[in-house]
Structures are given as C-alpha cells and as structure tokens.
C-alpha positions as CSV (number, residue, x, y, z in Angstrom):
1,X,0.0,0.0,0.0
2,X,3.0,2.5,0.5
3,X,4.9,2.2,-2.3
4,X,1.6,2.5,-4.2
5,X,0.5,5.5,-3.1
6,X,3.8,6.9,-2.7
7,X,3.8,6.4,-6.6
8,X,0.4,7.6,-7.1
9,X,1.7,11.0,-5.4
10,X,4.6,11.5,-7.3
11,X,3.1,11.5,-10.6
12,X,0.1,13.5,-9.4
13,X,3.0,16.2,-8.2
14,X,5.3,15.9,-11.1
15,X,2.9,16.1,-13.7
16,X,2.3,19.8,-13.3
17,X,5.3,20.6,-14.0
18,X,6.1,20.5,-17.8
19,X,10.1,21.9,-17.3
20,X,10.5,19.2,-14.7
21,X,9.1,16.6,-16.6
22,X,11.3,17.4,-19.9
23,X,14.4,17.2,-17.0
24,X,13.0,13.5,-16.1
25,X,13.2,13.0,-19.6
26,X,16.4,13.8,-20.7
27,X,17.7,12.4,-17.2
28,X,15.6,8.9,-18.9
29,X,18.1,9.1,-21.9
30,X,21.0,10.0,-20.1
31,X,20.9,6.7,-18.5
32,X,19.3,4.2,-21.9
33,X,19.1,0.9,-22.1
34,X,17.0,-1.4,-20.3
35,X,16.6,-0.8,-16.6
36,X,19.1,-2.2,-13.8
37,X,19.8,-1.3,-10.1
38,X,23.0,0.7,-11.0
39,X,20.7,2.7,-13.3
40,X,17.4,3.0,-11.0
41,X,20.4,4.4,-8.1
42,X,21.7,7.1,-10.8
43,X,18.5,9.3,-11.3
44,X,19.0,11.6,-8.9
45,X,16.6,13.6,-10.0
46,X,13.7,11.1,-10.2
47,X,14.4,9.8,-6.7
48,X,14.4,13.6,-5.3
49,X,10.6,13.6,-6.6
50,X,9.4,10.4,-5.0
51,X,11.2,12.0,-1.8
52,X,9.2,15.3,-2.2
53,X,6.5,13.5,-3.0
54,X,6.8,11.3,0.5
55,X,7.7,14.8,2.5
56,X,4.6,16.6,1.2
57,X,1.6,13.4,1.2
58,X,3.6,10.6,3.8
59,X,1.6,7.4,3.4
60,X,1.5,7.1,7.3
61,X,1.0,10.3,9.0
62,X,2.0,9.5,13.0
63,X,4.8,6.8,14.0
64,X,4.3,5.9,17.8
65,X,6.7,4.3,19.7
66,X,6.8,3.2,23.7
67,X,8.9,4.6,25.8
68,X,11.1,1.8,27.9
69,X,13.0,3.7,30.1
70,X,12.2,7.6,31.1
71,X,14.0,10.3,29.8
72,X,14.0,13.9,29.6
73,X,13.8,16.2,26.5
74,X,14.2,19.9,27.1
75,X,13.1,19.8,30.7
76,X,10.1,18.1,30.2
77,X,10.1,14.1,31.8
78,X,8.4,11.4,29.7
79,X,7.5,8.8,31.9
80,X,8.6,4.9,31.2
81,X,5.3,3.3,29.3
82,X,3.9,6.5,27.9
83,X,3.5,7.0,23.6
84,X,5.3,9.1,21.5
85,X,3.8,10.3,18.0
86,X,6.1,11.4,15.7
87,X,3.9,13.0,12.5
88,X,5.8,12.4,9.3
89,X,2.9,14.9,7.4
90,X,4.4,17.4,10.5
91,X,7.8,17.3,10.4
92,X,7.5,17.3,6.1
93,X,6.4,20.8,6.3
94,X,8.9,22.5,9.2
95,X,9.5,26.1,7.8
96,X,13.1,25.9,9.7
97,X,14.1,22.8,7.6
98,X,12.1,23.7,4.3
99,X,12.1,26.6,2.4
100,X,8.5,27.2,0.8
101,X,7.4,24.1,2.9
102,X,4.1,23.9,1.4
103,X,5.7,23.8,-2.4
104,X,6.7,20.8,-4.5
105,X,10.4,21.6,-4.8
106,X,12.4,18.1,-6.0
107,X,15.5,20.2,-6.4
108,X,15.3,20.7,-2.3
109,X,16.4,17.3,-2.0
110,X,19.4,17.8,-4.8
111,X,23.0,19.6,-4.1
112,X,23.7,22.1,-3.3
113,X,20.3,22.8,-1.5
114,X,19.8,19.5,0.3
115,X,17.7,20.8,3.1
116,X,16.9,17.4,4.5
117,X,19.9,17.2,6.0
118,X,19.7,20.3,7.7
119,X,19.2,18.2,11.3
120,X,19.4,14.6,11.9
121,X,16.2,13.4,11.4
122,X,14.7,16.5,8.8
123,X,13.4,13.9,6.8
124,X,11.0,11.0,8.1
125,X,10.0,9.6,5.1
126,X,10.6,6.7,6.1
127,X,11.0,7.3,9.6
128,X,14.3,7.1,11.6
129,X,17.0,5.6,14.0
130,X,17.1,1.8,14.3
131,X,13.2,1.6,13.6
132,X,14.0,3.2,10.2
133,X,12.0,1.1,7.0
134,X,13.7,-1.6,5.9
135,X,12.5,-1.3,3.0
136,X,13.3,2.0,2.1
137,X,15.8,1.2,-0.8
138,X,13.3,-1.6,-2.3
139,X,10.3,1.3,-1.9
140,X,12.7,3.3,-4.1
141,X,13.6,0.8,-6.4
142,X,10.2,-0.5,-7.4
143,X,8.9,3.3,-7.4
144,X,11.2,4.7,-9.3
145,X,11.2,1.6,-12.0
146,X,7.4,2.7,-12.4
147,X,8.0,5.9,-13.0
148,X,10.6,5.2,-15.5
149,X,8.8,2.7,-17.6
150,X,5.7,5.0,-17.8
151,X,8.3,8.1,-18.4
152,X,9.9,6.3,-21.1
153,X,6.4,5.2,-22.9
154,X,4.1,7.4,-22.0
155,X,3.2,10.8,-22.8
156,X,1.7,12.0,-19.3
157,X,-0.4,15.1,-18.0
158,X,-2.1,15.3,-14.4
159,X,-5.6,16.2,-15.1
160,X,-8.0,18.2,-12.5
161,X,-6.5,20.2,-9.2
162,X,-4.5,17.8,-7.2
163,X,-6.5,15.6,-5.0
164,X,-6.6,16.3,-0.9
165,X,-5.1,13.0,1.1
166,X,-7.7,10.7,2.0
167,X,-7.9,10.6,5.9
168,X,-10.0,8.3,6.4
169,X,-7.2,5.1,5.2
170,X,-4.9,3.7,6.9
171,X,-2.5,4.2,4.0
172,X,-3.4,8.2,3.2
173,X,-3.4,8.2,-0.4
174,X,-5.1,11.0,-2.8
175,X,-9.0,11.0,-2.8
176,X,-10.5,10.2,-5.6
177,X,-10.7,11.0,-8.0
178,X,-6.7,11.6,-9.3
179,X,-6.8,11.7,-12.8
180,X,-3.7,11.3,-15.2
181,X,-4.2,11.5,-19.3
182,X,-2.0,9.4,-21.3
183,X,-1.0,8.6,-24.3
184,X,1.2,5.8,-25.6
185,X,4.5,7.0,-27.3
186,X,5.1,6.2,-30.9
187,X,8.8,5.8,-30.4
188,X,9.7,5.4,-26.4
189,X,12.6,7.7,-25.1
190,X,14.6,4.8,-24.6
C-alpha cells in the first residue's frame, strides 16, 4: 500500500510541471538501455521527486513508539510506558528545515540545497533511528522503476486540481478521483 501511493503522489505532483518533466526525460536518456539497479540508483533527479513527494503526502501520517525507560527532552520528563507520536505529514512541512514548505520543490532534496539534511532526522519519510523502514531502498527501487517505464512510454499530464489526502485510510493516499491522461508513445525515449 505504501509504495503505491507513494507512486500515485509522485506522478500526481510531477505532472504539473512541464520543465520538470522534460528534465526526467532527458535524465531517462542519459541513463538508456534497459533498466538495472546501478541505473534505478543514478536518477537523482527522479528519486528527489518520489522524496518530495513522501515529504509533502507521507503514506503514514504518525509513527508511535513506547517509551522503555524515562527520559528527559528539554526539561520536560516522559515517563517509562507513555506514547510518542512522531507525525511524518508534520515534520514534512517544518519552515526551519524547508524553504516554501508547502511547495513541491524536488531540487530541495538535490546539491547544493539538500535541506533534509539540515538536522538529523529533517526527513521521516521513512522514519528514523534503528526503527527506520527496511524497505526504504526496495520502496525506491520499485517506485522509481514505475515511473521510469511509464516516463519512457508514455506521454503524461495530471488532469483536474491535485487531490486532498484521504484521511479516512490507513495508507493516506489521494482522494479520488486523481486523474492522469496518457497517451502511448510512438517511439519510447529509450
């Protein structure tokens, strides 16, 4: 369910962008050829977008984790036992790590701004510390493979105002509808 609607958000983001989209492209040809993991790991550009993508619309909006042995944060005591939420959606849209935190900026994830990595843990798409996702790198993978299959075949436009995220899931994904148009290349990029 993640990966899926992490997908589903990406195109719904990038496709209202026609410059970025012709820079997917030509990053599409850069690499040729049929698809591998060395050439999946070298779009930088592509993988910036599913990470805007998952800062903007993350598929789970609160992590909670138990706290096994007090501690204190700032003067303030949280008792052995208790919850902690962490919000993903939250911590996606901090002003003081994110310029225009509201806008889909891919580039904010590319040098030289890189403002996830402005403080340890900027970033929670996929949460952090030894509870991180495992399967971050496969998430990637399999998104990004998407993307560039229907990059390379497809001529794509996001159709409609974005969608608002669906609450009411466990996985928040776009409400429906999100409408792309397509249209089958005549020659692929690739």
């Amino acid at each position: 369910h993640t990966s899926s609607v992490t997908s589903s958000w990406t195109g719904l983001y990038m496709l209202r962008d026609a410059a970025l989209i012709k820079r997917l492209e030509a990053e599409q040809r850069a690499v040729s050829g049929p698809l591998d993991g060395a050439k999946i790991k070298s779009m930088s550009l592509l993988q910036a977008c599913v990470s805007e993508a998952l800062r903007l619309q993350p598929p789970l909006i609160f992590l909670m984790r138990k706290v096994l042995e007090e501690q204190t944060y700032k003067g303030i005591t949280i008792p052995k036992d208790d919850i902690v939420f962490l919000s993903p959606s939250l911590a996606g849209r901090r002003a003081d790590v994110f310029s225009n935190p509201n806008q889909y900026e891919p580039d904010r994830f590319l040098e030289p701004r890189s403002e996830h990595r402005k403080f340890t843990h900027g970033w929670l798409g996929f949460g952090g510390g030894r509870h991180r996702c495992l399967g971050e790198n496969f998430a990637y993978m399999q998104i990004m493979t998407i993307w560039s299959y229907l990059l390379r075949n497809f001529e794509l436009e996001a159709v409609g105002p974005l969608p608002q995220p669906n609450y009411e899931a466990l996985v928040v994904g776009p409400t429906p509808p999100a409408l792309i148009k397509y249209k089958r290349r005549s020659t692929p990029l690739i």
